[in-house]
N, C-alpha and C positions, 0 to 999 in steps of 0.2 A: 610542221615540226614533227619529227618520228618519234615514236613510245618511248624509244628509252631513253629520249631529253626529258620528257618529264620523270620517270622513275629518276634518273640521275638527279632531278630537281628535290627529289624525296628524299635523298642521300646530303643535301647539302648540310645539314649540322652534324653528320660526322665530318664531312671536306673542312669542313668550319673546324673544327675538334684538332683534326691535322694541324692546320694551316696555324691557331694559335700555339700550340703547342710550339712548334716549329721557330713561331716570330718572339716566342719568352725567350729562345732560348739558341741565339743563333752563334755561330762558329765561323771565323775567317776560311778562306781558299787552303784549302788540301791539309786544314786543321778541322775538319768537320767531324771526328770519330764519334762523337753522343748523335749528332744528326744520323749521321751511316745509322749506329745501330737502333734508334728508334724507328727508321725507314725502314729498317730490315726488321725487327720487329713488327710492325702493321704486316707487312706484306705476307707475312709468314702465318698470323691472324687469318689474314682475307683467305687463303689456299691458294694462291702461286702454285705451279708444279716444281718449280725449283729456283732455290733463290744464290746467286751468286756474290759474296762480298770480296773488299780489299783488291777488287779490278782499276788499276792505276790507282793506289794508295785507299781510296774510300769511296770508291764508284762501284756502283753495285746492278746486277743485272740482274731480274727476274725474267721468268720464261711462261707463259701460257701456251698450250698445246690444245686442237681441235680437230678433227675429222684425219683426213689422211691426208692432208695438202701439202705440197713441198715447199710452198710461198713464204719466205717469211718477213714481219716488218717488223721496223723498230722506231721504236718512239722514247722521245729524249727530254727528261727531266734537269735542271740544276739545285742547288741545295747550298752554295755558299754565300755567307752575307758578308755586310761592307764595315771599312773600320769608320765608322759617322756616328757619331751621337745622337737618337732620333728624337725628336722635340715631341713629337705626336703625344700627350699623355694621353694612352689608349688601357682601355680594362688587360690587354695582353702585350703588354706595353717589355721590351728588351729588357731582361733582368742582367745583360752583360754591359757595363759601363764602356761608352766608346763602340760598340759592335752594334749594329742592327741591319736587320732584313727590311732595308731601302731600298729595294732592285723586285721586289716579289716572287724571289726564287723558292720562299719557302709556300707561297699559291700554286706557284707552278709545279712542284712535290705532289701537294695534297692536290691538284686535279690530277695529275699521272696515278697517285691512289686511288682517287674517285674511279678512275676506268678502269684500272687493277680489280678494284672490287667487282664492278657491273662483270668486268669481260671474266672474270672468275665462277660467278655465280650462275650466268648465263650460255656462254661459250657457244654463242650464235656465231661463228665462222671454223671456216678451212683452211688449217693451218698453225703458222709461231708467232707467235705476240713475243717479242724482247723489249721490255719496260727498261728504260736505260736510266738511270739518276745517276747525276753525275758531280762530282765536286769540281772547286777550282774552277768556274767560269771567269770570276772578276781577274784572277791573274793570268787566263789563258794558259793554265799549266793543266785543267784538265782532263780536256777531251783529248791532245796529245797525250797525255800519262795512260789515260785506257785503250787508247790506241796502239799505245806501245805494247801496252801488257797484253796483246793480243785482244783487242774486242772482238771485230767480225771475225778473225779466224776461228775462235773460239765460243761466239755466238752469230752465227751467220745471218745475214738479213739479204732481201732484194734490193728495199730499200728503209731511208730511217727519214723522219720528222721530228721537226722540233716548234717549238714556240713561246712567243715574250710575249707580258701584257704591255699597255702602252696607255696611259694617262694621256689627254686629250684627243686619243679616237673614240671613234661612236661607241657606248659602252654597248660589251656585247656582239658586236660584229666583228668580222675576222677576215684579216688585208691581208693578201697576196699580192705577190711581187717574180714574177719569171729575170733569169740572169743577175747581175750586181745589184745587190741587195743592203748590203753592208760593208763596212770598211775596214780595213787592217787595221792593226795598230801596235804600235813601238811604246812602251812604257819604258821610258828611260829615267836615272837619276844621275844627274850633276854634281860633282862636288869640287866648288871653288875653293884651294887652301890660300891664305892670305901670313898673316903674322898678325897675331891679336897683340891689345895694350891699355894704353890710359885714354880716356876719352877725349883728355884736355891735351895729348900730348899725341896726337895722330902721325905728326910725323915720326915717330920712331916708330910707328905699327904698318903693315900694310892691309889694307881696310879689304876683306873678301865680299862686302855685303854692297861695296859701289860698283865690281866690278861685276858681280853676280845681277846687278840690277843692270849693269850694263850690257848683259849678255840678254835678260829678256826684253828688253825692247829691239836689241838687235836680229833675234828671233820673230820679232812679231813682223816684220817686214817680209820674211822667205817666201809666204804663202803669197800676200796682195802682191808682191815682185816678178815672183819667179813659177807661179802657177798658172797656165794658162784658164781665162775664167769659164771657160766650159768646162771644166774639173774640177772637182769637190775634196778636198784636203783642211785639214786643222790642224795648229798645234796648242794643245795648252798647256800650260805651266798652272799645275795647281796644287802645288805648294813651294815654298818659301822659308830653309828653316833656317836660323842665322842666331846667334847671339839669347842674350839671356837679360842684359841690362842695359840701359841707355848712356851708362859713361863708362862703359867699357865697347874697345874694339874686340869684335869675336873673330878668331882665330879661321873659322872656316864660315864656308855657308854651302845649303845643298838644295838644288829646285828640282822640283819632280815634274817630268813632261808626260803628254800622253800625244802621241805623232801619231794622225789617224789619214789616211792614203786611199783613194781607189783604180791606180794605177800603177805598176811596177818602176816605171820611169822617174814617175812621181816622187814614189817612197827612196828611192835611192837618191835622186837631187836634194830631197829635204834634208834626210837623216847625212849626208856629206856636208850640207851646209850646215848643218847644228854643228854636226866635229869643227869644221871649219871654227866658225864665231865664237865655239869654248876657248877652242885653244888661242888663239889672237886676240882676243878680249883680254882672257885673263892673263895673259902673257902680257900684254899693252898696261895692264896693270899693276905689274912685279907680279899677279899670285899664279902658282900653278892650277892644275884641273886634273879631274879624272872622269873618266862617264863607265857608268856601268848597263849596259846594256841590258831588259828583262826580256823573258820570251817573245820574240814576235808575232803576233796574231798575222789571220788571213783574210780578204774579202772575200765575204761570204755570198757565193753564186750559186742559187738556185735553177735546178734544173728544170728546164722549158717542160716537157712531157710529164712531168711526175708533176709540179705545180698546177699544170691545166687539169691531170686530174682530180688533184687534192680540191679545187675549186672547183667542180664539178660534184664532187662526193657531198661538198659543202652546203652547198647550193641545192640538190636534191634533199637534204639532210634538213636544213633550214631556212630556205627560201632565197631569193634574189636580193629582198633588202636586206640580209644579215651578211650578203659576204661582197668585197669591194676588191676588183681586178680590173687592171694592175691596181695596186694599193701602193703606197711612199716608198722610199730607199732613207735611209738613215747614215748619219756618219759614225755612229756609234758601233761598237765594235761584238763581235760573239763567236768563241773560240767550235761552234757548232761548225763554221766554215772549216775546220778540218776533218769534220765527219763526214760533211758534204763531198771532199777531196776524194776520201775513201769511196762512199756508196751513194749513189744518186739520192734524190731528195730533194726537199722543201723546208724552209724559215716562213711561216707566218706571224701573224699578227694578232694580239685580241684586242679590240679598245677597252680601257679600265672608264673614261665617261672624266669626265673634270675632274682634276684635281691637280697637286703636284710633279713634276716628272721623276722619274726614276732617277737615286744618287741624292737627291734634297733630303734634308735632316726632317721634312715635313711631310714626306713621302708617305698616301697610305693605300695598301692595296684595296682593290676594290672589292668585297669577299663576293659579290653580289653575282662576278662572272664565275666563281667555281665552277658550276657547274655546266655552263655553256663550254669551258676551255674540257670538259672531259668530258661533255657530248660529243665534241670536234675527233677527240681521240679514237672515243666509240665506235663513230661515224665513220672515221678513216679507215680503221680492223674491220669492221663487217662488211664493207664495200672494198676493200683491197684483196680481203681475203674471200672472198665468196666462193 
């Protein structure tokens, strides 16, 4: 283990200090404006040489500069929480009813602070540090929104990393994975309209909650049917909103999908066949439909050369048992696969050690890897940039 995993280890009850702050007080997708400016705040504390806000709505870039080196790298933080209720009664427990940092984006902040500060005070390499925090990960809307507002044109990198922690890997150790790594994904919402009425008198109503029920099971056959089993695809339906009382027919009902792909072929057979079975469902049923389509996310494919190195860096950094290559593929989704698109790069991994997964209302991060996840950062800047 190198020096400045332990000094980073000295740093951990400010990461700490970040990170609950962060978890009182969390803000949905590309509504994050008090997170931006407490982010921007710390960073401007620490000495940044320049701090960037309002890059694709409330993504914010900071810059470190070193020696004369033209190299530059970026590394990628998120900052949006989920709309979940979180059970955990914890001493920094969500002060927003319905909103919490279920996902550990606000860990993964305060590790990118954690090497913000070390790479600040120290400025052991040659060359650009671009600290990226980004909003709007859960909705995929916002690494394309900073992309659009010019990121690399207007902060150049060679190359950028990012990374998620992961409830039941080794707490601690850090999974790499070269090529498909992650999955797309389609967030779609449904809306079956039917004719609401009296409960007792159905037939003058036309019932949208049988046909809506009819279309998700006729959805759950697409994948075991029509996906060959060496390909990895899901859809879920997970929500259900319909009605309000039990002797009344409700007038509509609306299911929220999440269509997660890892091949192009794939995601177009499925997303055709959903159109399909809305419309014929609910039409077989008198009601009509509508779908509204949300941002598309991408499979997120890491690059073969830039990951060998990152595990390499890793590995010098903190030995052979703390880093695992290849490491898993997930179907879960991360709008980083359009950074990836732009500039080569790597997705890893942390293990957070037992507990909950990511998205459960029992979800707790593990504060115990801070400082490991901003060793990795450390480690990655003063071995890329040398």
């Amino acid at each position: 283990m190198q020096a400045f995993a332990t000094e980073l280890e000295q740093d951990t009850p400010r990461m700490k200090e970040w990170f609950e702050h962060m978890h009182r007080h969390p803000e949905l997708s590309m509504r994050e404006t008090a997170t931006a400016d407490y982010i921007e705040e710390q960073l401007r504390s620490i000495g940044v040489d320049d701090v960037a806000t309002g890059v694709g709505k409330h993504g914010i870039v900071a810059t470190l500069t070193a020696g004369g080196g033209d190299k530059a790298i970026g590394l990628r933080a998120d900052f949006d929480a989920l709309p979940i209720e979180e059970r955990e009664n914890l001493p920094y427990k969500s002060t927003v009813s319905g909103v919490a940092h279920v996902c550990g984006h606000d860990g993964h902040s305060a590790m990118l602070l954690g090497a913000a500060r070390y790479l600040a005070r120290t400025r052991n390499f040659n060359g650009t540090v671009r600290l990226i925090f980004q909003p709007g990960e859960e909705t995929m809307e916002g690494a394309p929104a900073m992309i659009d507002d010019g990121l690399f044109e207007r902060f150049p990198v060679d190359a950028v990393f990012g990374m998620h922690n992961i409830p039941g890997l080794d707490e601690g150790k850090l999974y790499f994975r070269a090529g498909e790594t992650m999955a797309s994904v389609d967030n779609w919402e449904v809306e079956v309209v039917g004719r609401g009425g009296h409960g007792g008198m159905p037939e003058l109503a036309i019932d949208p909650i049988v046909a809506a029920s009819s279309i998700v099971m006729a959805i759950q056959s697409i994948v075991s049917r029509n996906v060959a089993p060496a390909h990895r695809a899901v859809v879920t339906i997970g929500a259900f909103l319909a009605g309000n009382a039990g002797n009344v027919v409700a007038d509509k009902a609306i299911l929220r999908l999440s269509i997660r792909t890892t091949t192009p072929d794939d995601r177009e057979m499925i997303l055709g066949n959903i159109r399909r079975i809305v419309a014929h469902q609910s039409e077989s049923f008198g009601c009509t439909s509508d779908i509204r389509e949300g941002v598309p996310g991408a499979v997120l494919v890491n690059d073969e050369s830039e990951t060998k190195k990152a595990v390499k860096i890793a590995r010098q950094a903190f030995g052979d048992d703390r880093v695992i290559y290849p490491g898993p593929a997930f179907l879960a989704s991360e709008d980083f696969a359009f950074m990836l698109q732009e500039r080569k790069g790597t997705y890893c991994f942390l293990g957070g050690g037992p507990g909950k997964m990511v998205h459960h209302p029992e979800y707790r991060f593990n504060q115990a890897i801070l400082p490991m996840g901003a060793a990795y950062w450390v480690a990655l800047v003063e071995n890329y940039l040398r």
